[in-house]
MDAnalysis code that builds the backbone (N, CA, C; Angstrom):
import MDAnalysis as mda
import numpy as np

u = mda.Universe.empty(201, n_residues=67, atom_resindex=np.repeat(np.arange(67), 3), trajectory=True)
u.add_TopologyAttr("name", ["N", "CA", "C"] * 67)
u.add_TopologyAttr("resid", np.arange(1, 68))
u.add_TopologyAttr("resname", ["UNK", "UNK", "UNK", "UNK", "UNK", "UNK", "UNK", "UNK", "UNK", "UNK", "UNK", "UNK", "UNK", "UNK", "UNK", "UNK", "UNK", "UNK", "UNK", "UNK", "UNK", "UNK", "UNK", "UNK", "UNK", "UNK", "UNK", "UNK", "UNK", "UNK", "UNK", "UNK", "UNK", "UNK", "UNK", "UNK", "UNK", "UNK", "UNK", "UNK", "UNK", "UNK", "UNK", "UNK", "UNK", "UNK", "UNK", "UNK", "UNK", "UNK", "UNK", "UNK", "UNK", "UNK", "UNK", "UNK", "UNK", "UNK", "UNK", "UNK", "UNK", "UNK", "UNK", "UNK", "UNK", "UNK", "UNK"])
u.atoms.positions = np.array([
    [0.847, -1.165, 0.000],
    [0.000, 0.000, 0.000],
    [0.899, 1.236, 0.000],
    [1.036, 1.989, -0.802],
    [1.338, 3.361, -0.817],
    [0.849, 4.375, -0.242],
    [1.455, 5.546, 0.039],
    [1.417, 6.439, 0.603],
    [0.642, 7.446, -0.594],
    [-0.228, 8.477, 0.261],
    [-0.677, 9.992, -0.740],
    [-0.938, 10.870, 0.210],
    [-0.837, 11.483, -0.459],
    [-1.362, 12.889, 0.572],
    [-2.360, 14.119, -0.264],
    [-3.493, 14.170, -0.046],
    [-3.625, 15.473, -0.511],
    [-4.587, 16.152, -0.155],
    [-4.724, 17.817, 0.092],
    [-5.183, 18.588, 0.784],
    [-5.868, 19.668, 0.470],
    [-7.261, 19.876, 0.492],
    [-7.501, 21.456, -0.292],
    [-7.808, 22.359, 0.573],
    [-7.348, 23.579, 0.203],
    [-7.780, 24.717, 0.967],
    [-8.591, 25.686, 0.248],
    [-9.671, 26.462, 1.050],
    [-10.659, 27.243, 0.269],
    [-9.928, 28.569, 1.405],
    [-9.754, 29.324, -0.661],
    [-9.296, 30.716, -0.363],
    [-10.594, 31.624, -0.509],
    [-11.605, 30.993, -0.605],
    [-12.818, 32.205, -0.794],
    [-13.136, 32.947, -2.279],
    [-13.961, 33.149, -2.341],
    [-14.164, 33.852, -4.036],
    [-14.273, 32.441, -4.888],
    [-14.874, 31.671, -4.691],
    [-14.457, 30.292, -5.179],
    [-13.602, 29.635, -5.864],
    [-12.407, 30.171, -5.102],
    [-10.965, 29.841, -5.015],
    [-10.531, 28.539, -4.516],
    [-9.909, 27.616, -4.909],
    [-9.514, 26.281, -3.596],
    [-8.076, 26.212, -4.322],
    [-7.402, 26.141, -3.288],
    [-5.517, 25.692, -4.141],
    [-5.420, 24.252, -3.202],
    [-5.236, 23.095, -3.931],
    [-5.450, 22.168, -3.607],
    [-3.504, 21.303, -3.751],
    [-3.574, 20.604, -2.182],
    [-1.641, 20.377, -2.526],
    [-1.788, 18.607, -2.427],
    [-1.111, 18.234, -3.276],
    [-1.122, 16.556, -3.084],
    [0.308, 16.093, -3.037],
    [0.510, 14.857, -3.110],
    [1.984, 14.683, -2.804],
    [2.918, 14.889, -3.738],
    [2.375, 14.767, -5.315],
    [3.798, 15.392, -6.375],
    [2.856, 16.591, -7.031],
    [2.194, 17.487, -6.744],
    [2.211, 18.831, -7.663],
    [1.190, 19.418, -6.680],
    [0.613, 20.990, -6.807],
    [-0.133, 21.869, -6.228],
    [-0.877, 22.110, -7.359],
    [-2.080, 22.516, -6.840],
    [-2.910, 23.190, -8.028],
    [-3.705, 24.483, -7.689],
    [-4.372, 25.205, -8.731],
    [-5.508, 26.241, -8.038],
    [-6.529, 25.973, -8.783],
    [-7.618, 25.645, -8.301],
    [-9.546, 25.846, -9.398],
    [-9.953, 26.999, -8.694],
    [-10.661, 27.400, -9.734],
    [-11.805, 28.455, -9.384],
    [-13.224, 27.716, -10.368],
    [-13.858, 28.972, -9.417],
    [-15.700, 28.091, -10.219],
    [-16.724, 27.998, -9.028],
    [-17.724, 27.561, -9.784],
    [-18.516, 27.530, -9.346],
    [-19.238, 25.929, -8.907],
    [-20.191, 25.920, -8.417],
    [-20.698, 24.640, -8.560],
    [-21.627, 24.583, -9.700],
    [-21.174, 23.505, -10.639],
    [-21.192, 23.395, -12.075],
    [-20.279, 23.880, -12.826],
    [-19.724, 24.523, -12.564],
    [-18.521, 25.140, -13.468],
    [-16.760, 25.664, -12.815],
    [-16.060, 24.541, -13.449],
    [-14.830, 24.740, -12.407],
    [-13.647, 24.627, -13.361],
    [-12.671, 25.133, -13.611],
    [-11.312, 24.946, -14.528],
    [-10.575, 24.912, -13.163],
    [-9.344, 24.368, -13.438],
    [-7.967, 24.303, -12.880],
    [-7.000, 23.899, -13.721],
    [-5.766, 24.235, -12.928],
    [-4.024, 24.497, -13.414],
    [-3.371, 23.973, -12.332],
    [-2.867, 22.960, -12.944],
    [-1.464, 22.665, -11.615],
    [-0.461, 22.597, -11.635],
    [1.067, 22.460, -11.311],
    [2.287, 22.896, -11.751],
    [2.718, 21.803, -12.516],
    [2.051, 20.931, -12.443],
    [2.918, 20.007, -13.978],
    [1.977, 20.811, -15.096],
    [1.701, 21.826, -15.338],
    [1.335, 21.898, -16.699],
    [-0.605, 21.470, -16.771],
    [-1.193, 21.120, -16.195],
    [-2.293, 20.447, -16.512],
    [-3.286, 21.073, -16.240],
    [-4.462, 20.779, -17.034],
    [-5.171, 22.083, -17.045],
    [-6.599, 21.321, -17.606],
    [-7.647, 21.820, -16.973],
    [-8.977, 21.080, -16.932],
    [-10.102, 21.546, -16.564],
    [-11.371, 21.408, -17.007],
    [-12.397, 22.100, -17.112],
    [-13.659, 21.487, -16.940],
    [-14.703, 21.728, -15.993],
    [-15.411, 20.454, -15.624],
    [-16.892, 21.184, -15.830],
    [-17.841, 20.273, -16.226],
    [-19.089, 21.160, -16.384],
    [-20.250, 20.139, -16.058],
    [-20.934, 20.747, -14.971],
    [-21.362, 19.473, -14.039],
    [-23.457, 20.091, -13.834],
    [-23.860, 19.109, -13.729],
    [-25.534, 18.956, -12.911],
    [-25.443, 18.925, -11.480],
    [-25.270, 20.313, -10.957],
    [-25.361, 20.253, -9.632],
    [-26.498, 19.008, -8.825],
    [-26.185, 18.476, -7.531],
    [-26.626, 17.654, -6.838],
    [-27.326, 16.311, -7.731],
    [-26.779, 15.643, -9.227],
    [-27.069, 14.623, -10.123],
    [-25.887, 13.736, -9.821],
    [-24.767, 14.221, -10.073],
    [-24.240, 13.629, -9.994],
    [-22.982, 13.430, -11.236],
    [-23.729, 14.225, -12.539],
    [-23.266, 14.051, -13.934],
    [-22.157, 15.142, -14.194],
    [-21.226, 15.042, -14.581],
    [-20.415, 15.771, -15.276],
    [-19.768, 15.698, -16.183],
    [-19.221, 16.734, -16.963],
    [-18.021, 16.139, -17.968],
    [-16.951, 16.918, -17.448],
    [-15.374, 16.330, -17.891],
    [-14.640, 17.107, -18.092],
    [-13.734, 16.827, -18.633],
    [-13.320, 18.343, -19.358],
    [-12.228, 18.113, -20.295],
    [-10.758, 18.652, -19.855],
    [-9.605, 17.736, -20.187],
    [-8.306, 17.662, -19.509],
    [-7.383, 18.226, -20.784],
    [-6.511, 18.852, -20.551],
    [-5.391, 19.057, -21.234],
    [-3.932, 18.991, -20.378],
    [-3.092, 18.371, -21.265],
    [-1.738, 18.301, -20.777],
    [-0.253, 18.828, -21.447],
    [1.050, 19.538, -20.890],
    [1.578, 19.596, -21.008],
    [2.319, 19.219, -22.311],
    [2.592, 19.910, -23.249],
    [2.933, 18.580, -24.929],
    [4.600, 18.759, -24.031],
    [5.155, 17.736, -24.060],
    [6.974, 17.584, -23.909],
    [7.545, 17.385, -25.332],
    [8.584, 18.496, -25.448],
    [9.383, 18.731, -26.425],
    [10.076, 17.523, -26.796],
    [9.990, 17.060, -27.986],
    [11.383, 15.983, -28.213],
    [12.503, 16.296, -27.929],
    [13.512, 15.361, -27.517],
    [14.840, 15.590, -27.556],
    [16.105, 15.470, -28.558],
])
């Protein structure tokens, strides 16, 4: 069993910067509507039926340069 950690904090303004064990992130939004960014690059957008249960969301990632 492995170890995780992760933690969110609400900065208010529907702000949350959320810290886990390899990256930090920040969302803002609403309920139904939330994007976030976290320091690997990743970036995501969620669009939800409050109290249903249903959502979608769409993810984008980091492209890494060839070497």
């Amino acid at each position: 069993m492995g170890f995780n950690f992760k933690k969110s904090i609400n900065l208010g303004c529907g702000l949350k910067l959320n810290i886990g064990k390899k990256s930090v992130g920040i969302s803002a939004g609403t309920k139904g509507a939330r994007v976030s960014v976290n320091s690997k690059g990743r970036k995501s957008a969620t669009v939800g039926i409050p109290g249903t249960g249903i959502s979608y969301t769409k993810t984008s990632t980091k492209k890494r340069k060839p070497k």
